[in-house]
Each structure stands twice: as C-alpha cells, then as structure tokens.
C-alpha positions as CSV (number, residue, x, y, z in Angstrom):
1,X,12.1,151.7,60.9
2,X,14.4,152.1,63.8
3,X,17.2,150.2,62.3
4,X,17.2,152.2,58.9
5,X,16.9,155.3,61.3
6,X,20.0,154.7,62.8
7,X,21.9,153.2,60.4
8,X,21.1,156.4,58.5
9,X,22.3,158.2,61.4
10,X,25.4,157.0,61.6
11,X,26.4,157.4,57.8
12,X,25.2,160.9,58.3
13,X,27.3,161.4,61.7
14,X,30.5,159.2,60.1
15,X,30.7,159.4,56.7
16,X,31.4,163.4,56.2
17,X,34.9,163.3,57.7
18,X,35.7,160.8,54.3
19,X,37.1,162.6,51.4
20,X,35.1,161.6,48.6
21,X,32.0,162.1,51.4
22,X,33.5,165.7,51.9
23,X,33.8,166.9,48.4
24,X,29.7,165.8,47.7
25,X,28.7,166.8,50.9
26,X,25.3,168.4,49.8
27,X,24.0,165.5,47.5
28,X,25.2,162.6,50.3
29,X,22.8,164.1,52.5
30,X,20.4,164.7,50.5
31,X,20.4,160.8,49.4
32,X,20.1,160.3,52.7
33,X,17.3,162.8,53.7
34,X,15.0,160.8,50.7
35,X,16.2,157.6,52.4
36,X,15.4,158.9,56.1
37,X,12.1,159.7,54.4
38,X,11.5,156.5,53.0
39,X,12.3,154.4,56.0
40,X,10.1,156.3,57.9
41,X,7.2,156.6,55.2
42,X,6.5,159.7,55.8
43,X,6.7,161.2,52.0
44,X,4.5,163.6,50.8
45,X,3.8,166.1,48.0
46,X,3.3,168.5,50.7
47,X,6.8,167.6,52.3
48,X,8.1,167.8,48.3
49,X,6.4,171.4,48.6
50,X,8.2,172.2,52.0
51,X,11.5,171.4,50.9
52,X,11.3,173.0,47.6
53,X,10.3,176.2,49.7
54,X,11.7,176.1,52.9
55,X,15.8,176.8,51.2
56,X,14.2,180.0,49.0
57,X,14.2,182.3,51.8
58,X,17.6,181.3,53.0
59,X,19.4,181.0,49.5
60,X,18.3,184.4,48.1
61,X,20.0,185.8,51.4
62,X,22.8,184.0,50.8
63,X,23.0,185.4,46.8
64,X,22.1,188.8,47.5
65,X,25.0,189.1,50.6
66,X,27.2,187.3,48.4
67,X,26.5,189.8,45.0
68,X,26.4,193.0,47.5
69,X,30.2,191.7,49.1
70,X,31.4,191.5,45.6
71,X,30.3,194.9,44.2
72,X,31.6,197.1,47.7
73,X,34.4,194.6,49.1
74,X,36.8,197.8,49.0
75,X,35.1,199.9,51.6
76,X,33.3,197.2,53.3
77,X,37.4,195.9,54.0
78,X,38.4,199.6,54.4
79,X,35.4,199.9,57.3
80,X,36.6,196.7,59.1
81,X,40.1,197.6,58.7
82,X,39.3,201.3,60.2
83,X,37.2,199.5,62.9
84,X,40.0,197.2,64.1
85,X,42.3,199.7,64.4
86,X,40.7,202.1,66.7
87,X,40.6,199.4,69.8
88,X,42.8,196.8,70.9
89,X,42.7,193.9,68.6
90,X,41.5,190.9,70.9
91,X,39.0,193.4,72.4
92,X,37.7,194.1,68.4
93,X,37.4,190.2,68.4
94,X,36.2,189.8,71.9
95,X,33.3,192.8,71.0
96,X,32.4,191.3,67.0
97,X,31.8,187.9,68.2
98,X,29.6,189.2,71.0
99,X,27.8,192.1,69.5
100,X,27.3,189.5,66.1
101,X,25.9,186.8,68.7
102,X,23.1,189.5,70.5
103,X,22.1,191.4,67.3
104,X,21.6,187.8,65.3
105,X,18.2,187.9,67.2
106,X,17.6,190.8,65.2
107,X,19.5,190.7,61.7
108,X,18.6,186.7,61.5
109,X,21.4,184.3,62.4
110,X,21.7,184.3,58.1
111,X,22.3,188.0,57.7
112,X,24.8,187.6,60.8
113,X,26.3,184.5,59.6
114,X,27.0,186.4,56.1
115,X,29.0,189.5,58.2
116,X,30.6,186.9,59.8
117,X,32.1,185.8,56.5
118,X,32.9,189.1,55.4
119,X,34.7,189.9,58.6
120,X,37.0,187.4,58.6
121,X,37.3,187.4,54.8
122,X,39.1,190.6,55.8
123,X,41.4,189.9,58.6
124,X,43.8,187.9,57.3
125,X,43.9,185.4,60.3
126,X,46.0,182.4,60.3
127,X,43.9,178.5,58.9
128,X,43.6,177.7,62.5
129,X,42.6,181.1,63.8
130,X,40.2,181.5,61.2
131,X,38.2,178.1,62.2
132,X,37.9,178.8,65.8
133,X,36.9,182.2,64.7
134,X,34.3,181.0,62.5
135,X,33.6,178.0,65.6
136,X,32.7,180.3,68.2
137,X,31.3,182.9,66.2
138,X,28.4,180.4,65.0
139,X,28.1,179.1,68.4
140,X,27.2,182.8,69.5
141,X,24.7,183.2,66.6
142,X,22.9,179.9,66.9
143,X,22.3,180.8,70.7
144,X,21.9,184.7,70.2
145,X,19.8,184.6,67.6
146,X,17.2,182.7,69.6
147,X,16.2,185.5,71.5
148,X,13.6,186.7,69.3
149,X,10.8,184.9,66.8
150,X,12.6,186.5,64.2
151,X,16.3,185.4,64.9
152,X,16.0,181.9,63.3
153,X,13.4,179.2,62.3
154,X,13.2,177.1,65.6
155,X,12.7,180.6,67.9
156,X,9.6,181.3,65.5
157,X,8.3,177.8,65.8
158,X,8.4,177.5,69.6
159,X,6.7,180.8,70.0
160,X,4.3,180.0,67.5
161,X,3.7,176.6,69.1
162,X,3.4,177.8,72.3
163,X,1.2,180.8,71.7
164,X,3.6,183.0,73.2
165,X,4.7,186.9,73.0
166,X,7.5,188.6,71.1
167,X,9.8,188.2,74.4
168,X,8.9,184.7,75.6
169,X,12.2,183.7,74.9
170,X,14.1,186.5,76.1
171,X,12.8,185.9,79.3
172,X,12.6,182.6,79.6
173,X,16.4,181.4,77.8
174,X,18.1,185.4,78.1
175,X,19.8,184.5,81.4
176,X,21.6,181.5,80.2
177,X,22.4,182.5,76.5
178,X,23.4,186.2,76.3
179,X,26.2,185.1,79.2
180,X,26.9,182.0,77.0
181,X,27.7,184.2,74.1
182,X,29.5,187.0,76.3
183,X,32.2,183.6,77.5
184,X,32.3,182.8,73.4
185,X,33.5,186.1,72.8
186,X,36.3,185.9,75.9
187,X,37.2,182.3,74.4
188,X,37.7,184.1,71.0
189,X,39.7,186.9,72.5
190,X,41.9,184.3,73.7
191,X,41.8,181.6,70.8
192,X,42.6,183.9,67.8
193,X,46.3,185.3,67.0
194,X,45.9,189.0,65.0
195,X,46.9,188.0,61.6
196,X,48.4,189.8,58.6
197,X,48.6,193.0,57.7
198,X,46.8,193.3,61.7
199,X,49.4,191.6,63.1
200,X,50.7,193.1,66.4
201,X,52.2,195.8,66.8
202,X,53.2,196.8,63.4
203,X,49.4,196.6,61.8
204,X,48.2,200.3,62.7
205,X,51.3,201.3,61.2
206,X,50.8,199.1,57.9
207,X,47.4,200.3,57.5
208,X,48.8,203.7,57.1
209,X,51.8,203.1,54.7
210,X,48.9,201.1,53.0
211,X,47.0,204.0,52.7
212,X,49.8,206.4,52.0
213,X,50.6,204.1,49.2
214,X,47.7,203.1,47.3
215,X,47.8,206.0,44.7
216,X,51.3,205.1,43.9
217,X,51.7,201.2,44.0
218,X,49.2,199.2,41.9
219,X,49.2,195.9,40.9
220,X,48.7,193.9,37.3
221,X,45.1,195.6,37.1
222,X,45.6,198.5,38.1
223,X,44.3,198.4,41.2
224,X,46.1,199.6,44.3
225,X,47.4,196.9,47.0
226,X,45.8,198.2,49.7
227,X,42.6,198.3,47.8
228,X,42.9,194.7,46.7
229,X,42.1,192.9,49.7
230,X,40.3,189.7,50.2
231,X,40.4,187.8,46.1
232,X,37.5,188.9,44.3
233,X,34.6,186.0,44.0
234,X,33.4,185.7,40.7
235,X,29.3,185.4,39.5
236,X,29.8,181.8,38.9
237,X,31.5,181.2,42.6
238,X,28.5,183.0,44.1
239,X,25.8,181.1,42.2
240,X,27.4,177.8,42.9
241,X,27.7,178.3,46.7
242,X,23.8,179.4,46.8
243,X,23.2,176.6,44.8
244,X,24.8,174.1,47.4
245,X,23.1,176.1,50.4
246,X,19.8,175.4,48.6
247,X,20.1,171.7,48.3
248,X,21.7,171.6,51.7
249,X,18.6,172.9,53.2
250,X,16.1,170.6,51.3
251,X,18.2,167.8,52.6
252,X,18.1,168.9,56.5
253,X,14.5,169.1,55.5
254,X,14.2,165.7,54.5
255,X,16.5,164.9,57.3
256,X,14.4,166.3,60.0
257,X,11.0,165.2,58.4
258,X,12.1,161.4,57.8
259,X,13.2,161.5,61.8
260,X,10.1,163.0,63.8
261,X,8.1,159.8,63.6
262,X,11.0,158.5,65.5
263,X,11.3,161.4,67.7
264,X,7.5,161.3,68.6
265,X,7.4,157.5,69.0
266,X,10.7,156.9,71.4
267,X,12.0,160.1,72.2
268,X,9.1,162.8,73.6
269,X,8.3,160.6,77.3
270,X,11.8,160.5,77.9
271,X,12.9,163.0,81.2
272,X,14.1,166.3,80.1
273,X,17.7,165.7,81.8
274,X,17.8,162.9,79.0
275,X,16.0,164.7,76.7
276,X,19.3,167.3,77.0
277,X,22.0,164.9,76.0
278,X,19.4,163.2,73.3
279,X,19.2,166.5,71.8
280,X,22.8,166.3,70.8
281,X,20.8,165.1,67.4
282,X,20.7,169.1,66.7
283,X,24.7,168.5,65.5
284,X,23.2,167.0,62.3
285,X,19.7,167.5,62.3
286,X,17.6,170.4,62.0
287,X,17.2,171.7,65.3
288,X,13.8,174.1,64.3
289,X,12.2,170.2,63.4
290,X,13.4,168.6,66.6
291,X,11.9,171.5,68.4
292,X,8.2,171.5,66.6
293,X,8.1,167.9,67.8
294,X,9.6,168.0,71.3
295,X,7.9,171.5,72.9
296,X,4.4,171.0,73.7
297,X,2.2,173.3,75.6
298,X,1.5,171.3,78.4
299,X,5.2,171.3,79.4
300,X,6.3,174.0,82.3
301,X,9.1,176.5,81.5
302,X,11.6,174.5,82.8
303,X,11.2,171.7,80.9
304,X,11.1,173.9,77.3
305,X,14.7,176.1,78.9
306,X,16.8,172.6,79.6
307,X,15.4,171.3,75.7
308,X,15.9,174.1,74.3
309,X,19.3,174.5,75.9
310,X,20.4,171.1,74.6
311,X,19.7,172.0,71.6
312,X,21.3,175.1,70.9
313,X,24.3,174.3,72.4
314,X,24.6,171.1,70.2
315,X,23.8,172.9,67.4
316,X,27.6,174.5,66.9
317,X,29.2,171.3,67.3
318,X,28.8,170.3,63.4
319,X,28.3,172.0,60.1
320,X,25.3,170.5,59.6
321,X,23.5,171.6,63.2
322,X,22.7,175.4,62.3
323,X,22.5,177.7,59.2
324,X,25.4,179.8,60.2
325,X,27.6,177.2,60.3
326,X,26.5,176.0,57.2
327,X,27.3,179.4,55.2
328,X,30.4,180.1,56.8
329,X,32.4,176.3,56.5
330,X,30.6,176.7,52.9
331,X,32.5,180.6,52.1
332,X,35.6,179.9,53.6
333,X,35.9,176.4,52.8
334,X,36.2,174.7,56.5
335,X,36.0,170.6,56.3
336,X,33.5,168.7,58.4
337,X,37.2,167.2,60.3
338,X,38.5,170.7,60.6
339,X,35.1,172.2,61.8
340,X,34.5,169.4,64.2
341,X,38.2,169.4,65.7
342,X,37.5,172.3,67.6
343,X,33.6,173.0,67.7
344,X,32.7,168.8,69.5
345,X,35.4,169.8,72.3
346,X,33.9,173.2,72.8
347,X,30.4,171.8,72.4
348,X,30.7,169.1,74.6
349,X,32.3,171.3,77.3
350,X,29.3,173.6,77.2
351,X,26.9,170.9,77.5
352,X,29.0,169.6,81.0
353,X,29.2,172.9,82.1
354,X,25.5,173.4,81.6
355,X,24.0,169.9,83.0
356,X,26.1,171.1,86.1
357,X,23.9,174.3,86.6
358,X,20.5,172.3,85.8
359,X,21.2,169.9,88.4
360,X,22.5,172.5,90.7
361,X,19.4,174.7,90.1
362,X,16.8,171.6,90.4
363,X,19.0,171.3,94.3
364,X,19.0,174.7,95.4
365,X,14.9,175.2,93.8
C-alpha cells in the first residue's frame, strides 16, 4: 500500500505540469483518486455516495454564479469600474484582496472565489498580473475563510470534530491568519501593474470618454464599447466548466479517502513541527480530509493552530489544494506551471516565515 500511495502521489504532484496531463486534468485525477482507492482498499458504496454528493453543493454554486455573471455582466463591470476609480488603484487591489480574504468566512471561500473571478474578469490586467492576482487572492480565501464553520468544508469539520463553538477558530487561528491575509493584500498591491482601460493615469479619464461615448459608438451588435466589456460566456461554456468542477471534486474525494488509511497508520504520531511540513500534502489533497483525520480531541490548542496552519498555508501553493483555486485557474484558464510558478515560492515562503514564529513562540512560552 505504501508504495502504490506514493507512486500515486507523485504522478499526482508531477504529471499536471505535462501538456496532454494539463488539457485532461479532471479525468487524470480522477483515474487516480479510484486507483488511490484501490491501493488502499478502502471502496465503498458509501464512499460512491459521498463523492457523488459531496461536488452538488459546490457545482450548483459554481452554475448559478456563472448564469447570474452572464445575465448582469454590464453593471456588475460598470460597479467594479465605478469602485476602482474612486480610490487609488493599488489601494482598490490592496482593499479587494483583503476584504475578499475576511468576508470568505462568511460568503464561503466558493461564493468569494466566484467574485474573485468576476473582478478580475473586469480589470483588464496583464497574463502575469492576472495570476498573481488570482495567486494571492486564493491564498487569502483559503486562510480567511477558515474563520468560521461556515467559510469552507475543513473549518466545519474541525469544529464539528472537536465539539466546539461558532468562534473556536476565530480565536484560536484569528491572530495568525487575518494578518496573513492583511500581508497578501500588501504583496498584491505591490505585485499587480493597473491594466487596461485602468491603466495609470489616463484610466479615470477613459472611463469617462467611455461613458460619454457609449450612446454614440457601438460595435457589430449593436452594443456600445464601453458596455461590452469582459467576452460574453456562452450556456455551453458555463455548463462545461461546472461540469469539470464536479468531477474535480469527486476526484479530491477519492483522493483524500484512498489516502487517510495512510495518514492514520504513519502520519498522526508524528510531532506537530513535522506534522507542519507533512501537511504540505494539502497542495494536492483535500485539506477538509487531511484535517478529519489529523485533529483529534485529545490534542491541546497548540497542536490543532500549527496543523491547521500547515495546512492552509499549503493549500494556495497548487490548483488542486483549495476550492478557490480550483474555480478561478478553471474561469480564467491558469495552467498548473503558470499557477505553481508563483503560488510554491510564495507558499514556501509563508511556511519559513511561519515555522520561524512557532519555534520562536515554543522559546519565549
């Protein structure tokens, strides 16, 4: 079992940054979700049931967001648009990524993840500004959206599995995240050039003239140019992507399921300084299922903040670690290579940075 665990592991970790690998990526892993869960022997009609349901919640989010974008794109772009104008344009980033990253605890890291699509669907930002947008972004909704039970699957399961109340985790985790995802939102300030028609310091001025013009100058359809915006998604895209999301959560599903045995056997004696770094996993494996089967009651608060830490962090580093990465790389078309080119650095960076404060901490108290 352990070697068909790892080799699976490593297909799963390597294979996504090939080509062929890229275009599929969905079905691959789900081959290698059934194959986790053979290896492991750990299939079940009630697993079946699980991953048949588990995706529902998440892909009728996904279809409704995407069907609600399409019908009010105009002023939905004409609300962002006024936004941006009224405040400096790295603050208007510096503030969205932020406010996005606390409010996901809220709104659910999906609903977030979805405005976060429709934002930058609207900015006009440059390939590369667009990804570490969309990087840092998801790194403050997978953290911020842990705040609460309701923010995302693996808050809800901890509480649950520990019995605990509505702000257990606000307490416990608040004081490392919300000034995690305050430093995203400085780092995206910094990282992301204004783009297009925002593009400094002629973009207040074009979205007048835009405006001035857009009962005189109309395209093909007959549809002004400052109405037209972001490319219109047809039904067909919409239903695809939701589609792909669906089968991309039964296959983390698998994923997950076919790699607790392993977890439980090897992993949960382990100290929780190693469990940090093991917990890396979360880049390509559910993180809510690495949770259910690392937090256990008779661990001390510590303990749960430095797993839980690991995890989240590791989460952003990889399309597959969290939902919102998911959606996003999935709408706008990011590649494993070009996602990971910027998100592992970052990732890896936080997880240093952190480690330093748990070991100072463990010092000082």
């Amino acid at each position: 079992m352990i070697i068909g665990l790892s080799i699976i592991l490593l297909l799963v970790l390597i294979l996504p940054f090939t080509k062929f690998v890229e275009r599929n990526l969905e079905i691959f892993l789900f081959i290698m979700g059934i194959l986790a869960v053979i290896v492991s022997q750990v299939y079940s009609w009630s697993l079946v049931k699980e991953a048949i349901i588990h995706p529902i919640n998440i892909t009728l989010a996904v279809l409704i967001a995407g069907l609600v974008f399409r019908w009010f794109q105009r002023p939905i772009e004409k609300g962002i648009l006024w936004i941006s104008s009224v405040m400096p344009y790295r603050l208007f980033i510096a503030l969205f990524v932020i406010v996005l990253g606390i409010v996901s605890s809220i709104i659910t890291a999906i609903v977030a993840a979805i405005i976060l699509v429709a934002v930058i669907s609207v900015l006009r930002l440059d390939r590369k500004s667009e990804i570490r947008l969309v990087v840092l972004a998801c790194f403050a909704i997978g953290m911020g959206a842990v705040l609460t039970p309701i923010g995302e699957p693996l808050s809800t399961i901890v509480v649950s599995k520990l019995d605990e109340d509505f702000f257990y985790l606000l307490k416990l985790v608040g004081t490392s995240v919300i000034p995690a995802v305050i430093v995203f939102g400085i780092i995206a300030a910094v990282a992301v050039k204004p783009g297009g028609r925002l593009n400094e310091p002629a973009w207040k001025s074009e979205i007048a003239a835009a405006s001035e013009l857009a009962g005189s100058k109309k395209n093909e359809t007959g549809i002004s140019k400052a109405e037209t915006g972001t490319q219109t998604e047809s039904y067909a895209e919409i239903i695809i992507r939701s589609l792909k999301i669906y089968l991309f959560v039964m296959a983390l599903t698998f994923l997950g399921a076919g790699f607790e045995p392993f977890i439980e056997a090897y992993l949960l004696d382990l100290s929780p300084l190693i469990m940090y770094w093991i917990n890396m996993l979360s880049a390509v494996l559910d993180n809510a299922t690495l949770a259910a089967a690392e937090i256990s009651p008779a661990m001390n608060d510590t303990t749960i903040k430095d797993i839980l830490m690991g995890l989240l962090i590791s989460g952003g580093m990889l399309i597959p670690g969290n939902i919102p990465n998911i959606i996003a790389a999935g709408k706008l078309k990011i590649t494993s290579g070009e996602y990971a080119r910027f998100a592992f650095p970052i990732g890896l960076a936080a997880m240093v940075i952190y480690f330093a404060i748990i070991l100072i901490t463990d010092i000082l108290f």
